[in-house]
C-alpha positions as CSV (number, residue, x, y, z in Angstrom):
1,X,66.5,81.7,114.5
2,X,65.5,85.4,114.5
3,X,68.7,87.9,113.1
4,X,67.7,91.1,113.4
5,X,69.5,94.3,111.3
6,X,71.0,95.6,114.0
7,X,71.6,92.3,115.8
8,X,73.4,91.5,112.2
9,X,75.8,94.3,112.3
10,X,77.2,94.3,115.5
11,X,78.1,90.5,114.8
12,X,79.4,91.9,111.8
13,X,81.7,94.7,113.3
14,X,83.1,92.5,115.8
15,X,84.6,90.0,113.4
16,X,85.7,93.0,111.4
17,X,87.3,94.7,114.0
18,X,88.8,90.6,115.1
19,X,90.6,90.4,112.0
20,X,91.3,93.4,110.3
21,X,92.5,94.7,113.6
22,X,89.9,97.9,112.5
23,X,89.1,100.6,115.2
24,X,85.6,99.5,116.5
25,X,84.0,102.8,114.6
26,X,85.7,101.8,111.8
27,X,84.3,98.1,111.9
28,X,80.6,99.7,112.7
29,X,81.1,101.8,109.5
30,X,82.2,99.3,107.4
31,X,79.4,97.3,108.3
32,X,76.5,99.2,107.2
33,X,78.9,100.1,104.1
34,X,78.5,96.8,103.0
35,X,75.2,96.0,104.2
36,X,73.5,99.1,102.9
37,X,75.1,97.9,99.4
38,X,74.0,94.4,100.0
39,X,70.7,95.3,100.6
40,X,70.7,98.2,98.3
41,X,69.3,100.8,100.7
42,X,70.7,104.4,101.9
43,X,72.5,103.6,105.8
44,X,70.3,105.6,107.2
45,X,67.6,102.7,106.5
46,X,69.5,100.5,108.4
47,X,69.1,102.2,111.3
48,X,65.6,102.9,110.8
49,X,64.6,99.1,110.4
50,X,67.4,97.5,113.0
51,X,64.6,95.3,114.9
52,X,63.4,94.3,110.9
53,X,64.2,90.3,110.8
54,X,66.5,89.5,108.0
55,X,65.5,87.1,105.7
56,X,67.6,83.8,104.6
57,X,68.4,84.8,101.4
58,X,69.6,88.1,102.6
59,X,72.2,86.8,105.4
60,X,73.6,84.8,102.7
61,X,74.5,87.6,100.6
62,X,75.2,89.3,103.7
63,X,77.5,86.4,104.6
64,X,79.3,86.6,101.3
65,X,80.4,90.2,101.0
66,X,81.7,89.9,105.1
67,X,83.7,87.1,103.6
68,X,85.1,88.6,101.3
69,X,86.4,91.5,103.7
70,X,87.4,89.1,106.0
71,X,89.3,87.8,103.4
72,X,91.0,91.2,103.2
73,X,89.3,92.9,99.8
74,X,88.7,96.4,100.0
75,X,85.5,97.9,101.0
76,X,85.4,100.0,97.6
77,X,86.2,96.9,95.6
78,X,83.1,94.7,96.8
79,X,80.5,97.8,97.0
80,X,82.2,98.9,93.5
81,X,82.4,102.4,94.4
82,X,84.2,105.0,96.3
83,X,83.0,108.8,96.9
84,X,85.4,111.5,95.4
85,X,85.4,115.4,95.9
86,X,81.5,114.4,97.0
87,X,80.5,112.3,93.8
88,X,80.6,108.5,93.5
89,X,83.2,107.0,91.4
90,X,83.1,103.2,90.0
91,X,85.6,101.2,90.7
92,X,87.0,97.7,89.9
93,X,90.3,95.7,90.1
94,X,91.7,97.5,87.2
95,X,91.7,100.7,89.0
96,X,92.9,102.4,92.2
97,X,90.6,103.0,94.5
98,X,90.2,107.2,94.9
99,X,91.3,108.4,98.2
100,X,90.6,111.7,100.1
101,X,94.5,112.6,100.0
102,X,94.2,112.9,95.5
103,X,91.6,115.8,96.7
104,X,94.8,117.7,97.4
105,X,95.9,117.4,93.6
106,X,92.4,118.8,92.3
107,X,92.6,121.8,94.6
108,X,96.1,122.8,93.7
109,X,94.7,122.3,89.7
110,X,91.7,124.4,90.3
111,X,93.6,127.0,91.8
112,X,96.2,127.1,88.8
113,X,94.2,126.6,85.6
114,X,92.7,129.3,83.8
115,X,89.7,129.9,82.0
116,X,89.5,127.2,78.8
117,X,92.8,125.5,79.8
118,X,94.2,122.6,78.1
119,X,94.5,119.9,80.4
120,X,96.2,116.8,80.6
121,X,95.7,113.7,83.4
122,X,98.2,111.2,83.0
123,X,97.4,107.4,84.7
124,X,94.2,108.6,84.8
125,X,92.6,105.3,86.2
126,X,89.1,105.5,87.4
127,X,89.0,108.7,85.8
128,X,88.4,110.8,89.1
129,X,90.7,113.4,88.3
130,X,89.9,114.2,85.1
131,X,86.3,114.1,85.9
132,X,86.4,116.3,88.5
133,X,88.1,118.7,86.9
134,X,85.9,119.1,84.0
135,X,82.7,118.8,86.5
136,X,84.3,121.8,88.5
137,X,85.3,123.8,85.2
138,X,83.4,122.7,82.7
139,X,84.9,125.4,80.0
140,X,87.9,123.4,80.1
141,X,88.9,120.8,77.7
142,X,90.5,117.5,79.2
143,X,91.8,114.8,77.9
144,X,92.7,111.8,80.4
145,X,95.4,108.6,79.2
146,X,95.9,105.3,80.7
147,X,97.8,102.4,79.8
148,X,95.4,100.1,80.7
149,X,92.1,99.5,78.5
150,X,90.4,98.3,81.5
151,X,90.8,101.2,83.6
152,X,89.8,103.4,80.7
153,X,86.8,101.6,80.3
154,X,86.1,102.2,83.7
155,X,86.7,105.8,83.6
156,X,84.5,106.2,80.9
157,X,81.8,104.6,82.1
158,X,82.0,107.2,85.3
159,X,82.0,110.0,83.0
160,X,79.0,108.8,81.2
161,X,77.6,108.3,84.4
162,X,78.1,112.0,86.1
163,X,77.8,113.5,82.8
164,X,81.8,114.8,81.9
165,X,82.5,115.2,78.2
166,X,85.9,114.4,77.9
167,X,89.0,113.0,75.8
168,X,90.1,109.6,76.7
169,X,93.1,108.0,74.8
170,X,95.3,104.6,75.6
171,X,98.6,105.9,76.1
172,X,102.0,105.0,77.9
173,X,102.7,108.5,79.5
174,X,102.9,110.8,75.9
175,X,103.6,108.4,73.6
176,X,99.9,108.9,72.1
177,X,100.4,112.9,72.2
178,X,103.1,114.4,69.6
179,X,102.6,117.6,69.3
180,X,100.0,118.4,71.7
181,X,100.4,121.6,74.3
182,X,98.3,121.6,77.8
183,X,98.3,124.2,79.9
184,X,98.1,122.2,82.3
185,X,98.8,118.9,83.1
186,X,98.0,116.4,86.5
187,X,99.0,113.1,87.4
188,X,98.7,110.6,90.3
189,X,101.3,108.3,89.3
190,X,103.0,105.0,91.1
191,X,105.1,106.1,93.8
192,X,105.9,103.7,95.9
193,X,109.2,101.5,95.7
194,X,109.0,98.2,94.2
195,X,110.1,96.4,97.6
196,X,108.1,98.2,100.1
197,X,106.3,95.5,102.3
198,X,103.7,97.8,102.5
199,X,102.1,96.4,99.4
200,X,101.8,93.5,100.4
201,X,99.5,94.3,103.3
202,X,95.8,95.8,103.3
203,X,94.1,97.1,100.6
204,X,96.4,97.9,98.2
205,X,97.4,94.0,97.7
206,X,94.4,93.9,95.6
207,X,94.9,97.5,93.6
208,X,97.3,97.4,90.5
209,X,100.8,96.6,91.1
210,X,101.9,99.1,87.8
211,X,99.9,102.1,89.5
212,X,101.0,101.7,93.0
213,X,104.9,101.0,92.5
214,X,107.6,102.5,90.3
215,X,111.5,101.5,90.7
216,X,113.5,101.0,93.6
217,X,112.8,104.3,94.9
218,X,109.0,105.3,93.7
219,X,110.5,108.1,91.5
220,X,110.9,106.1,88.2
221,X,107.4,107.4,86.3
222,X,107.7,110.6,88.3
223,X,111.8,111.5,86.8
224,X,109.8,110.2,83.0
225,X,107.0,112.8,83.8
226,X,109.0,115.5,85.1
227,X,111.5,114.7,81.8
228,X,109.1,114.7,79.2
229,X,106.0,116.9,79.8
230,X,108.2,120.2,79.2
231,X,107.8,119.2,75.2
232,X,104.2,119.1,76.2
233,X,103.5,122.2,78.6
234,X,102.2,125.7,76.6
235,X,104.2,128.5,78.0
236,X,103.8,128.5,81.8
237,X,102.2,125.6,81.6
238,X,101.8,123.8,85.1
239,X,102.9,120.5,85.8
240,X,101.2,119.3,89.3
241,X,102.2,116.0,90.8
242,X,100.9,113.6,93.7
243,X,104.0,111.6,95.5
244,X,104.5,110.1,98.6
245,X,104.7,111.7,101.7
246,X,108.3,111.2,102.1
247,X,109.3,112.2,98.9
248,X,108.8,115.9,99.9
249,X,112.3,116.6,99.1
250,X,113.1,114.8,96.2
251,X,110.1,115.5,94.0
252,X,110.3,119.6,94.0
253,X,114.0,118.7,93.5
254,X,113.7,117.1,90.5
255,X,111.2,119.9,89.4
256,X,114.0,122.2,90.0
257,X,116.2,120.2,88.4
258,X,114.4,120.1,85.2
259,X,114.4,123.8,85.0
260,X,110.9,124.4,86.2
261,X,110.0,127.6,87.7
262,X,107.3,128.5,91.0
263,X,108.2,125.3,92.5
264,X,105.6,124.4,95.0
265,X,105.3,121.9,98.0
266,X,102.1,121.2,99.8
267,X,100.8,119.5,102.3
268,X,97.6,117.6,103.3
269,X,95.5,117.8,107.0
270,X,97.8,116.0,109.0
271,X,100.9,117.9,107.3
272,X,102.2,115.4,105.1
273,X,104.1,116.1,101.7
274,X,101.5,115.4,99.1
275,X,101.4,117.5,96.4
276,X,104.5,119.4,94.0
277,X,104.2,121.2,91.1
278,X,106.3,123.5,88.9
279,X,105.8,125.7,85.7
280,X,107.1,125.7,82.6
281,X,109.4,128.1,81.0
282,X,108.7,126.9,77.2
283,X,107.8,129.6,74.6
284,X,105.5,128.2,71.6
């Protein structure tokens, strides 16, 4: 029997849309996300050749990635990238996956450093912040830490790849930094409480555990950061956080609380808390 492209993905995008309970846009995108990377052509091929006649060989592969969305993996996960600030990032298992609401933390860094800042991105994971930073400023000089080997690995093989110079160094938060300054200094850390039953639903049951979740409330790694990266902040030195969208209150709190000045709050598209940040009052 005859399977057309197009006759493919609309068998496709109804079993998507079936079980993941997806929008049926969002099963036809999905589709040609994971046939285009299947078949290793641009989407815009697919709809080009949708009368073309698959071949067996093909639909098998086919067959494989759809089960393995069926099965609940993440899109990014089985094509092994995800696009971020317009560039495409690798990503594996030992990463999160970059997602459009981060874009908030690079703005509100690009808007704060200055010329040759010294900056600092803590849980750096596929490396998309750090990357993007130095990609957007080159004259400044980052340096990007993970706990985790693999992710590092990762990260520099995306730097490589998009051609960012930058320093990468195994760390547990600034453990592998004693006496370094940064002028200014970005993270994306675990926010989400340990219990949430949202983690054990979509995506996100295949990202991490350590960089999704931190402590009963989500704060734990943020209260270290907040605590700590005074001793690492230059004078006025900006630290710039990511957090959950209910955490809106408590995170420029603890900022405050710390003794940080210019205490910001802001918000994403759909108004959502997403992004504090507070400066330093240390004197070197």
């Amino acid at each position: 029997m005859t399977v057309t492209v197009a006759a493919y993905l609309a068998a496709a995008a109804g079993r998507l849309a079936g079980s993941l309970a997806l929008s049926p846009r969002e099963a036809r995108l999905e589709a040609r996300v994971l046939a285009a990377a299947v078949l290793a052509v641009e989407p815009v091929w697919l709809l080009a050749h949708d009368t073309d006649a698959l071949e067996t060989g093909q639909i098998d592969r086919l067959d494989a990635a759809l089960a393995r969305r069926l099965a609940g993996e993440p899109v990014a996960y089985i094509v092994g990238e995800r696009e971020f600030y317009g560039r495409p990032f690798r990503v594996g298992p030992a990463t999160l996956i970059p997602r459009p609401e981060t874009e908030h933390l690079v703005e509100a860094a690009l808007a704060r450093g200055g010329a040759g800042a010294r900056v600092l991105d803590i849980g750096t994971g596929s490396g998309c912040i750090a990357i993007t930073l130095k990609l957007e400023r080159p004259d400044w000089q980052v340096t990007a830490i993970d706990l985790s080997a693999e992710a590092l690995a990762v990260a520099r093989d995306n730097a490589e790849r998009l051609g960012a110079e930058l320093e990468w160094l195994a760390s547990d938060l600034f453990a592998a930094l004693p006496g370094r300054a940064f002028d200014l200094i970005v993270s994306n850390p675990p926010y989400i409480p340990a219990a949430d039953p949202h983690l054990d639903r979509g995506d996100v049951r295949f990202e991490p555990r350590v960089a999704l979740a931190s402590g009963p409330d989500g704060l734990a790694t943020i209260r270290a950061i907040v605590a700590e990266a005074p001793a690492q902040l230059a004078a006025g030195g900006w630290l710039l956080l990511e957090h959950g969208y209910d955490q809106g209150d408590a995170v420029p709190a603890l900022l405050r609380g710390a003794g940080y000045t210019e205490v910001f709050l802001e918000r994403d598209l759909a108004g959502l808390a997403r992004v504090s940040g507070g400066r330093s009052q240390r004197r070197i």
